[in-house]
Backbone as a ProteinNet text record, in pm:
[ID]
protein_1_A
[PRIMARY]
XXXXXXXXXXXXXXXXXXXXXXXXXXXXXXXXXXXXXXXXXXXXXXXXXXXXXXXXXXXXXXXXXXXXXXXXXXXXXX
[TERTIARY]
8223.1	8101.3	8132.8	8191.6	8238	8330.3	8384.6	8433.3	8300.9	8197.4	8113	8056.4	8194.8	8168.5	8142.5	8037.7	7943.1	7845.7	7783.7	7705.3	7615.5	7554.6	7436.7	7435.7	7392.5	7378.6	7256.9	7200.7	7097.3	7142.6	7143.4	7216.6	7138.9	7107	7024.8	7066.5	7232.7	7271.2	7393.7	7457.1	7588.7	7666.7	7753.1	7884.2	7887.1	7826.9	7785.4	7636.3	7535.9	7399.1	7368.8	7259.3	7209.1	7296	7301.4	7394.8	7382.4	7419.6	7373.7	7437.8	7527.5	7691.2	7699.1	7726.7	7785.6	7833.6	7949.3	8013.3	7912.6	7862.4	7744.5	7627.1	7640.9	7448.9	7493.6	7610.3	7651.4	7636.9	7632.9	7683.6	7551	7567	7408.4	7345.3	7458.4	7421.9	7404.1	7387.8	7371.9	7233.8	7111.3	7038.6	7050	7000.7	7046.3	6931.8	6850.2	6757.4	6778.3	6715.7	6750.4	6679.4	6743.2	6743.1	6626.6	6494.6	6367.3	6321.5	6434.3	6411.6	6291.9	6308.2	6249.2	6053.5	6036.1	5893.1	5785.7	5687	5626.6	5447.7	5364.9	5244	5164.5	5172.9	5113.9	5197.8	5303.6	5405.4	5341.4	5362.9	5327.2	5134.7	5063.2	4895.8	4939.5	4981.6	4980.9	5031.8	5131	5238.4	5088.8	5043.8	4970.3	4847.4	4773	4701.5	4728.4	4854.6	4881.5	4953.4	4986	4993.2	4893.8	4791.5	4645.6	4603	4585.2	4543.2	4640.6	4723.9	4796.5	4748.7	4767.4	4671.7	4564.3	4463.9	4370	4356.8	4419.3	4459.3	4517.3	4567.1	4636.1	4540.3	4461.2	4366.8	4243.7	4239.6	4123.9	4186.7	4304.7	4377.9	4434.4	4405	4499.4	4619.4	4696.5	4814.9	4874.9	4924.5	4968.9	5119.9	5170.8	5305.3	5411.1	5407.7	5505.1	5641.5	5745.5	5875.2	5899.6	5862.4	5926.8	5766.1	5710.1	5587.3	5640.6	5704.7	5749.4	5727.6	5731.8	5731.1	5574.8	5509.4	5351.9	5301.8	5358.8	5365.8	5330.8	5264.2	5258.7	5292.3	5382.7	5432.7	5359.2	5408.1	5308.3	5198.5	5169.4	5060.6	5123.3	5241.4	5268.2	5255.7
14790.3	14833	14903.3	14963.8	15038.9	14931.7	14844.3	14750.5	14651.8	14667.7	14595.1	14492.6	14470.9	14295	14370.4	14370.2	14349.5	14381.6	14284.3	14341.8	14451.2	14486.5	14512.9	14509.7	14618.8	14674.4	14710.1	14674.7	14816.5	14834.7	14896.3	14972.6	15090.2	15041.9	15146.5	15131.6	15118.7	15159.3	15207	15325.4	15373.6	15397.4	15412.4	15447.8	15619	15675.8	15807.7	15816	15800.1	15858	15970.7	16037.1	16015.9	16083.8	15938.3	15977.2	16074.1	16212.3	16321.3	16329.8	16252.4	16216.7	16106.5	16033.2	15918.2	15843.1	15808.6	15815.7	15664.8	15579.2	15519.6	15540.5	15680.4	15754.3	15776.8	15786.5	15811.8	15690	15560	15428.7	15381.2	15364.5	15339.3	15172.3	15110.1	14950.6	14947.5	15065.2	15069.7	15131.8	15089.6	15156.4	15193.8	15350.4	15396	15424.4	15378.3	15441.5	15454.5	15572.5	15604.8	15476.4	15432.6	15327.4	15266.3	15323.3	15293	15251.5	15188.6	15168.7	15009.7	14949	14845.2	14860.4	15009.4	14987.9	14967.1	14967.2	14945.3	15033.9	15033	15114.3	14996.3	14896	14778.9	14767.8	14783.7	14772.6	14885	15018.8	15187.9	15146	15069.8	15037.8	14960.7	14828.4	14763.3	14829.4	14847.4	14966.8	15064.6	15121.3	15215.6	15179.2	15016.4	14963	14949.4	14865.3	14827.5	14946.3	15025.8	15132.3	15197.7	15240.4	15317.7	15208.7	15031.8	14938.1	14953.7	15007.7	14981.2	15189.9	15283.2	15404.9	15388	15280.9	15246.3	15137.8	15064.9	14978.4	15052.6	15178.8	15202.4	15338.3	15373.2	15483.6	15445.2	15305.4	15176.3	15145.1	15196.7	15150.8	15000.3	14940	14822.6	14812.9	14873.9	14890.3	14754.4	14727.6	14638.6	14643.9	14558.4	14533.4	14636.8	14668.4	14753.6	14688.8	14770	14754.2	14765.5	14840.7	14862	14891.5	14792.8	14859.7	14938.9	14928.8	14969.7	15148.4	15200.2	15344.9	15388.7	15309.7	15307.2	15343.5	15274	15298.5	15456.5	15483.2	15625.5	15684.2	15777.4	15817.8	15786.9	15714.7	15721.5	15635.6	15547.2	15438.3	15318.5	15330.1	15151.1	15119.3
11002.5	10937.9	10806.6	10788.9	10663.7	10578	10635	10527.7	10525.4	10532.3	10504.5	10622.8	10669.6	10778	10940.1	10983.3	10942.7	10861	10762.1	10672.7	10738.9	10842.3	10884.9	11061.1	11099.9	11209.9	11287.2	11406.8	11474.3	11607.3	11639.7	11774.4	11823.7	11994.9	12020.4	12217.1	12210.6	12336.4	12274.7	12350.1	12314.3	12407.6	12417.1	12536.6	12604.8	12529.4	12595.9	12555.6	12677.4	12647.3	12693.5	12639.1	12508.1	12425.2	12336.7	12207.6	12086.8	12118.7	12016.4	11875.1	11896	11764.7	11781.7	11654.9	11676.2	11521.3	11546.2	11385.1	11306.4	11390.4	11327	11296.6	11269.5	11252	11091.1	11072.3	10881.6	10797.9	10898.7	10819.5	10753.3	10629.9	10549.4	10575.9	10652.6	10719.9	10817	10895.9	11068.7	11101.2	11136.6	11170.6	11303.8	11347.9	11473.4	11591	11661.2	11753.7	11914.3	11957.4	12065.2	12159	12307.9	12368.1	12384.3	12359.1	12340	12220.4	12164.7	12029.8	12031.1	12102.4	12171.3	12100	12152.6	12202.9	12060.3	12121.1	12022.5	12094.4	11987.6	12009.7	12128.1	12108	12135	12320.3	12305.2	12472.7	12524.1	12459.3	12556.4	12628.8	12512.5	12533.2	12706.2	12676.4	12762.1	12904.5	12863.4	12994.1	13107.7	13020.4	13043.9	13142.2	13047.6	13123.8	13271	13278	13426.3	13501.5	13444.5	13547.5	13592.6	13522	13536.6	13650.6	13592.9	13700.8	13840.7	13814.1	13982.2	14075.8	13989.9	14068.1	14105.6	14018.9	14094.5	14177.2	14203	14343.4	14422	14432.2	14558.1	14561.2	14463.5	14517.7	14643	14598.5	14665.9	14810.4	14815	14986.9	14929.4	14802.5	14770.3	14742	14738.9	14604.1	14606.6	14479.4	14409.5	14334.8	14347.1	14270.9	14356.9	14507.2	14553.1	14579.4	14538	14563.3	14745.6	14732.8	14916.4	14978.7	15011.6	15104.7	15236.6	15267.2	15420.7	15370.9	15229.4	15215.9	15230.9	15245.2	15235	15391.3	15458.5	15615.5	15667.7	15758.8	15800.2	15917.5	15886.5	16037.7	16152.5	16294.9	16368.8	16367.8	16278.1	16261.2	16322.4	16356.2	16430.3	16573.7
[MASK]
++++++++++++++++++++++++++++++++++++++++++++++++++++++++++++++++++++++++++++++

Protein backbone atom coordinates (compact mmCIF):
# COMPACT_ATOMS: atom_id res chain seq x y z
CA UNK A 1 0.00 0.00 0.00
CA UNK A 2 2.55 2.61 0.55
CA UNK A 3 4.43 1.60 -2.52
CA UNK A 4 1.34 2.31 -4.16
CA UNK A 5 0.42 -1.47 -5.44
CA UNK A 6 -2.18 -1.66 -4.29
CA UNK A 7 -3.39 1.39 -5.78
CA UNK A 8 -6.39 1.52 -3.40
CA UNK A 9 -7.87 -0.10 -0.45
CA UNK A 10 -11.21 -0.46 1.92
CA UNK A 11 -10.98 -2.60 4.79
CA UNK A 12 -13.38 -3.01 7.39
CA UNK A 13 -12.25 -6.43 9.15
CA UNK A 14 -8.93 -6.50 11.09
CA UNK A 15 -6.91 -9.08 12.96
CA UNK A 16 -7.51 -7.50 16.34
CA UNK A 17 -11.18 -6.18 16.83
CA UNK A 18 -12.20 -3.61 17.44
CA UNK A 19 -9.45 -2.11 15.76
CA UNK A 20 -8.45 1.09 17.84
CA UNK A 21 -4.77 1.38 15.87
CA UNK A 22 -4.01 0.34 12.89
CA UNK A 23 -1.01 1.31 10.71
CA UNK A 24 -3.70 1.45 7.70
CA UNK A 25 -5.81 4.28 9.24
CA UNK A 26 -2.51 6.71 8.06
CA UNK A 27 -2.55 5.31 4.43
CA UNK A 28 -4.23 8.12 2.20
CA UNK A 29 -5.29 4.92 -0.37
CA UNK A 30 -6.84 2.88 2.32
CA UNK A 31 -10.15 3.76 3.40
CA UNK A 32 -10.84 2.42 6.96
CA UNK A 33 -14.45 1.51 8.55
CA UNK A 34 -15.41 -0.19 11.48
CA UNK A 35 -16.98 -3.86 10.50
CA UNK A 36 -20.38 -2.34 9.87
CA UNK A 37 -19.03 -0.61 7.32
CA UNK A 38 -21.51 -2.60 5.08
CA UNK A 39 -24.69 -0.81 6.30
CA UNK A 40 -26.55 1.47 4.92
CA UNK A 41 -29.78 3.83 6.14
CA UNK A 42 -31.92 1.79 3.74
CA UNK A 43 -30.47 -2.06 5.46
CA UNK A 44 -30.89 -0.51 9.46
CA UNK A 45 -35.00 0.65 7.81
CA UNK A 46 -35.44 -2.77 6.55
CA UNK A 47 -33.62 -4.68 9.58
CA UNK A 48 -35.91 -2.89 11.86
CA UNK A 49 -39.04 -3.65 9.90
CA UNK A 50 -38.68 -7.39 10.26
CA UNK A 51 -37.65 -7.38 13.57
CA UNK A 52 -40.54 -5.09 14.96
CA UNK A 53 -42.63 -7.75 12.37
CA UNK A 54 -41.26 -10.78 14.23
CA UNK A 55 -42.10 -9.03 18.29
CA UNK A 56 -45.21 -8.80 16.87
CA UNK A 57 -45.68 -12.37 15.77
CA UNK A 58 -44.51 -13.73 18.86
CA UNK A 59 -46.43 -11.07 20.98
CA UNK A 60 -49.65 -12.73 18.88
CA UNK A 61 -48.51 -16.39 20.33
CA UNK A 62 -47.09 -16.65 16.48
CA UNK A 63 -43.48 -16.23 16.44
CA UNK A 64 -41.72 -16.44 13.38
CA UNK A 65 -38.28 -17.13 11.97
CA UNK A 66 -37.14 -19.14 15.35
CA UNK A 67 -33.77 -20.65 15.60
CA UNK A 68 -34.43 -23.17 18.27
CA UNK A 69 -38.24 -23.37 18.98
CA UNK A 70 -37.73 -26.01 21.55
CA UNK A 71 -36.61 -22.57 23.83
CA UNK A 72 -40.23 -21.43 23.40
CA UNK A 73 -41.49 -24.56 25.16
CA UNK A 74 -42.68 -24.11 28.86
CA UNK A 75 -41.66 -25.79 31.77
CA UNK A 76 -44.15 -28.39 32.46
CA UNK A 77 -46.45 -27.88 29.33
CA UNK A 78 -45.57 -31.36 27.74
Amino acid sequence: MRAGRPGFAAVDVYEQEPALAHPLFALPNCICTPHIGYVTREDYEVQFAEVFDQIVAYAAGSPVNVVNPEALARPGSS
